[in-house]
C-alpha positions in Angstrom: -8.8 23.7 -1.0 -4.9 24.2 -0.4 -2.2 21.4 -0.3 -2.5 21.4 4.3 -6.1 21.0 4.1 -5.7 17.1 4.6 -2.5 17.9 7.2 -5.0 20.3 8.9 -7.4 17.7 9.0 -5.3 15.3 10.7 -4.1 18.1 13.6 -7.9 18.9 14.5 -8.7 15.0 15.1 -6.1 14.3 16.8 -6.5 17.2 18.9 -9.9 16.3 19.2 -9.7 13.1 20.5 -7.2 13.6 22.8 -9.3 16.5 24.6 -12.2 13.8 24.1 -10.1 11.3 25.5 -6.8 12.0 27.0 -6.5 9.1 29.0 -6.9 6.7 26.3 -6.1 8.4 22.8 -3.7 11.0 23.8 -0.9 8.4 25.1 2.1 7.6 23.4 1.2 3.6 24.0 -1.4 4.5 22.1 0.5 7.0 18.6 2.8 3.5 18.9 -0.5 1.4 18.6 -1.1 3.3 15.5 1.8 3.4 14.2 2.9 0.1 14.2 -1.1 -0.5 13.0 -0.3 1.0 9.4 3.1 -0.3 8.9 2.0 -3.3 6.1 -1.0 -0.5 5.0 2.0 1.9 4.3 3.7 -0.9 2.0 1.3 -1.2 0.4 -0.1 2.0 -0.3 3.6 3.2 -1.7 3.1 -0.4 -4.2 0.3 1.0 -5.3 1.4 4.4 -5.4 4.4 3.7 -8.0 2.0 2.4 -10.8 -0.7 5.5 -10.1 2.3 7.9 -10.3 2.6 6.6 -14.4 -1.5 6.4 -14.4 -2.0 2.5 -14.0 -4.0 0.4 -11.4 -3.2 -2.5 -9.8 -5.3 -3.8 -7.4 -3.7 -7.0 -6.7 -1.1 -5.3 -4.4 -3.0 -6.5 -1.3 -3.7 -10.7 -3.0 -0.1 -10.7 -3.8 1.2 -9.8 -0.1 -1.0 -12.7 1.0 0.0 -15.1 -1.6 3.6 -14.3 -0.7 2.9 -14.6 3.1 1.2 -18.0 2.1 4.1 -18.6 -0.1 6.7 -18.5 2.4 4.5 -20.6 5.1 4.2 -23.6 2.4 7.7 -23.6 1.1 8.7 -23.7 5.1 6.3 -26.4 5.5 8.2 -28.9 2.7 11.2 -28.4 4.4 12.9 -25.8 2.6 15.1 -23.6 4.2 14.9 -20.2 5.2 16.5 -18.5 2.6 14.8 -20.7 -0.5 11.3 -20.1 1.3 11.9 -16.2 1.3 13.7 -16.2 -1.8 10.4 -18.3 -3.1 7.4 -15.8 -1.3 9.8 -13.0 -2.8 9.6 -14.2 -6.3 5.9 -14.1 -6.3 5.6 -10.5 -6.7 7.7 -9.4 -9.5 6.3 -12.5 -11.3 2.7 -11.0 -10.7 4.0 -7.8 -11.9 5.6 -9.4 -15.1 1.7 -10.8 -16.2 -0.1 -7.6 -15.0 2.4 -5.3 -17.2 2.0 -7.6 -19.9 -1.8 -7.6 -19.9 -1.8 -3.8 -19.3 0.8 -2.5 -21.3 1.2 -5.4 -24.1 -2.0 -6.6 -24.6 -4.0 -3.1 -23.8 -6.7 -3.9 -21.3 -7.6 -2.0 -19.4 -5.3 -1.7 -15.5 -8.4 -1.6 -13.2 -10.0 -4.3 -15.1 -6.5 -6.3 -15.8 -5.0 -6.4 -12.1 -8.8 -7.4 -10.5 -8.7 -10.0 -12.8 -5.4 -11.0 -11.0 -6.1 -9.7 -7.8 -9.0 -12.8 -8.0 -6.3 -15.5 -9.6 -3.9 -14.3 -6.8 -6.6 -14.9 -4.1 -7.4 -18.3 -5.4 -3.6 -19.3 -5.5 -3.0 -18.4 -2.3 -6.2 -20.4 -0.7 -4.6 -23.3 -3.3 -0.9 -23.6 -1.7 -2.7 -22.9 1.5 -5.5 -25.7 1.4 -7.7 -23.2 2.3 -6.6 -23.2 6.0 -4.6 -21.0 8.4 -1.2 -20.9 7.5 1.0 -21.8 11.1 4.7 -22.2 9.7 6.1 -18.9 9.5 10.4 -19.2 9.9 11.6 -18.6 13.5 13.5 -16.4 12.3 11.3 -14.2 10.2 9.2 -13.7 13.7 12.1 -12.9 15.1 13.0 -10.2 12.6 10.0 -8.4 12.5 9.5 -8.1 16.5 12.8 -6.6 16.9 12.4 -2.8 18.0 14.9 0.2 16.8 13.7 3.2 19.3 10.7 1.5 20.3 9.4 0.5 16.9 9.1 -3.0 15.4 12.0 -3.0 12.3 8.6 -3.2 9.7 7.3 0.3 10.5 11.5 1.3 9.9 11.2 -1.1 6.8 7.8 0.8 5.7 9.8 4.5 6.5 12.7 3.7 4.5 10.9 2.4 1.2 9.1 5.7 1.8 11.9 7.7 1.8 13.3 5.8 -1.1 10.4 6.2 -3.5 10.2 9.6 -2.5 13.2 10.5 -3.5 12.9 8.8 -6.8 9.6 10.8 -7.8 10.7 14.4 -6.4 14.3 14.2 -7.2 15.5 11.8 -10.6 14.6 11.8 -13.8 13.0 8.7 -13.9 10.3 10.2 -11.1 9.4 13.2 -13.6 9.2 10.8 -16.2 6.6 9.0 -14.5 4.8 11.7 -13.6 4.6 13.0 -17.2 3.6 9.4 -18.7 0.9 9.8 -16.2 -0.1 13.5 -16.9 0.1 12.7 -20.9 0.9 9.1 -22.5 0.4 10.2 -26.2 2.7 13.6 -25.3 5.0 11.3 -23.4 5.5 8.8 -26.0 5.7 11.5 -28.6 8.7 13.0 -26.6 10.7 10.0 -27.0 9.8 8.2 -23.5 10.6 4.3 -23.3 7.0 4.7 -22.4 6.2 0.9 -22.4 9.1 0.1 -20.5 8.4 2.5 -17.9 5.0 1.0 -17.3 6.2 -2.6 -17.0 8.9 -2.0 -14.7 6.3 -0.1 -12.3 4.5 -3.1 -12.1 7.2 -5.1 -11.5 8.5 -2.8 -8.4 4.7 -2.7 -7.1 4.7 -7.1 -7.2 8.5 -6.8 -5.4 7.0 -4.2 -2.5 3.8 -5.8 -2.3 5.6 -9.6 -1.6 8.0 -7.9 0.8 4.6 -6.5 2.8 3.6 -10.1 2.7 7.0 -11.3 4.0 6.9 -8.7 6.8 3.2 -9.7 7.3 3.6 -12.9 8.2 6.3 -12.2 10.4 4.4 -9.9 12.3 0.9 -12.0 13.1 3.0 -15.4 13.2 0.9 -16.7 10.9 -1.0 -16.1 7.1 -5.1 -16.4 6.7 -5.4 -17.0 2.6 -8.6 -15.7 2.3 -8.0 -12.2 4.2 -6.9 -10.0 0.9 -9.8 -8.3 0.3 -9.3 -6.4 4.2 -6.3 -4.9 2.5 -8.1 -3.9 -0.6 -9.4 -0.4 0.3 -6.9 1.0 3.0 -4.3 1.2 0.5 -6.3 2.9 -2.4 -7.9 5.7 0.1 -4.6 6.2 1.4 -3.3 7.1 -2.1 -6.2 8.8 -3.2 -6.2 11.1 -0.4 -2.9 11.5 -0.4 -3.4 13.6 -4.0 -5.1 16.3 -2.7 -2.5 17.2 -0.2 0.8 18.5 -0.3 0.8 18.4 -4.2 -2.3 19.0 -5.5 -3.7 16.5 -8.2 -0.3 14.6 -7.8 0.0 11.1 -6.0 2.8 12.0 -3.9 4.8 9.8 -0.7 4.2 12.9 1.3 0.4 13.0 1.4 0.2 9.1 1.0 2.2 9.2 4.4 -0.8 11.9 5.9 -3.5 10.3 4.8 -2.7 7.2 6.1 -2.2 8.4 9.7 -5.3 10.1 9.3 -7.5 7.5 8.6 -5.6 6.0 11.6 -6.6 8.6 14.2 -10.2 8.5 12.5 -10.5 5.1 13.1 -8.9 4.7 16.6 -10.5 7.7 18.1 -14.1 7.0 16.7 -13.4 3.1 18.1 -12.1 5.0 21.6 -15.2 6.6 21.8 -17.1 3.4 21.9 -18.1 2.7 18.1 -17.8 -0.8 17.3 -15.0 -2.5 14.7 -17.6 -1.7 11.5 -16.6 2.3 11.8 -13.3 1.5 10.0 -15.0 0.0 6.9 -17.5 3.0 7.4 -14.7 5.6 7.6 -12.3 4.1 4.8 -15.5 4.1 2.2 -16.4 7.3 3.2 -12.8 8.7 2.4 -11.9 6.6 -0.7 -14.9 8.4 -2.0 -14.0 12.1 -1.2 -10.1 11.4 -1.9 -11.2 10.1 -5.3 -14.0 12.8 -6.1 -11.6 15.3 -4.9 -8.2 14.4 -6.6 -10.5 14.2 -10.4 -11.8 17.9 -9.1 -8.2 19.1 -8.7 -6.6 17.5 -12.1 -9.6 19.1 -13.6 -8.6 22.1 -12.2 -4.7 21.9 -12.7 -5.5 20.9 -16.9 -7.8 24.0 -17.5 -5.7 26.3 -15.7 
């Protein structure tokens, strides 16, 4: 399978649909819709992204967005201003990412097992500070932000664009990104060639907690208000969006460039599939499905890439 298999895929469904349903699919009301849609799954998908790149999980990326989100609503809520209660929701995610690079990289459990273990603390918090209930009091202003439109698009899908951009550069183009890539590839090797291999690792996790309470800033800002106990709805959009994004463009590589395909491809999947009358369930349905070929495919290509 070549690197524009998964960009190939994308051009036949949404060709597809559009000839299935050109009133309702093929509309540029409708690319918006999906666009804007995947704006806080595209956050979050390049948090979790940056820790894959140097081979390490963290699942907690979607819990920490919604602790942060929560965060912000209850620091607004005793009267703190706006910058304290963003500066507050903010501080969440590097602090996150401080415990999980300790528990990975200090004390050597495992990263899946590690950041589900705080992807579950997170959840809790966030119901904690929240007392379980909607949170209402999301800043004015932080509405305000996040419904402001540069060429027809709400500032988070530019926000989501521009971290893209950013982190793409960063892996394709610095050091630091090939240095990732080879902690990821090798760790012994890497360490062996003098890497600050620990360091590395810990500051990942750090970024991921930073982008991941920014998502849950924007979040917030976007639906006007914060439901604690919604994490786990942002669990698996992310990961298959990663996943998938490996077996395109660079092959075996978690890159920004497939992430960014795959995750308007599950998009148009999901949208056209719902257009043509299946009910909400077919996006659970069609995001299992994937995670599982993106996953079985991207261990068939590393396979591949080592023995070659």
């Amino acid at each position: 399978m070549g690197p524009w298999a998964v960009p190939l895929l994308f051009l036949i469904l949404f060709v597809t649909f559009s000839l299935a349903a050109p009133e309702t699919f093929a509309t540029m009301t409708n690319v918006r819709v999906m666009i804007v849609g995947q704006a806080i799954i595209l956050l979050l998908s390049l948090a979790l992204l940056i820790p894959l790149r140097a081979g390490d999980f963290d699942l907690s990326v979607g819990s920490v967005m919604i602790l942060a989100g929560c965060t912000l609503g209850a620091a607004t809520a005793d009267g703190h201003g706006l910058v304290t209660a963003c500066l507050l929701a903010f501080l969440v995610g590097p602090v996150v990412g401080i415990v999980n690079g300790i528990l990975v990289v200090r004390v050597g459990i495992d990263s899946f097992i590690a950041t589900l273990g705080t992807l579950t603390i997170v959840a809790g918090l966030a119901r904690f500070i929240s007392d379980d209930a909607l949170v209402m009091t999301v800043p004015d202003e932080v509405v305000e932000f996040t419904r402001r439109s540069l060429l027809d698009f709400p500032l988070p899908v530019w926000v989501g664009w521009i971290v893209a951009l950013l982190v793409w550069y960063v892996f394709e183009c610095t050091p630091a990104g090939r240095h990732m890539l080879f902690i990821g590839s090798n760790l012994s090797a890497a360490r062996l060639a003098g890497l600050r291999v620990n360091e590395y690792r810990q500051l990942m996790y750090v970024l991921s907690g930073t982008l991941s309470a920014v998502a849950g800033v924007l979040l917030a800002g976007m639906l006007g208000s914060v439901d604690p106990s919604s994490s786990g709805a942002y669990l698996l959009p992310p990961i298959t969006a990663a996943f998938l994004g490996a077996s395109a463009i660079k092959l075996g590589r978690f890159n920004v460039a497939g992430t960014l395909v795959a995750i308007y491809l599950v998009a148009v999947g999901v949208a056209g599939l719902q257009m043509l009358g299946f009910a909400s369930w077919i996006s659970d349905l069609f995001n299992g499905t994937f995670l599982i070929f993106a996953v079985g495919l991207t261990l068939l290509l590393r396979r591949g890439t080592s023995t070659s």
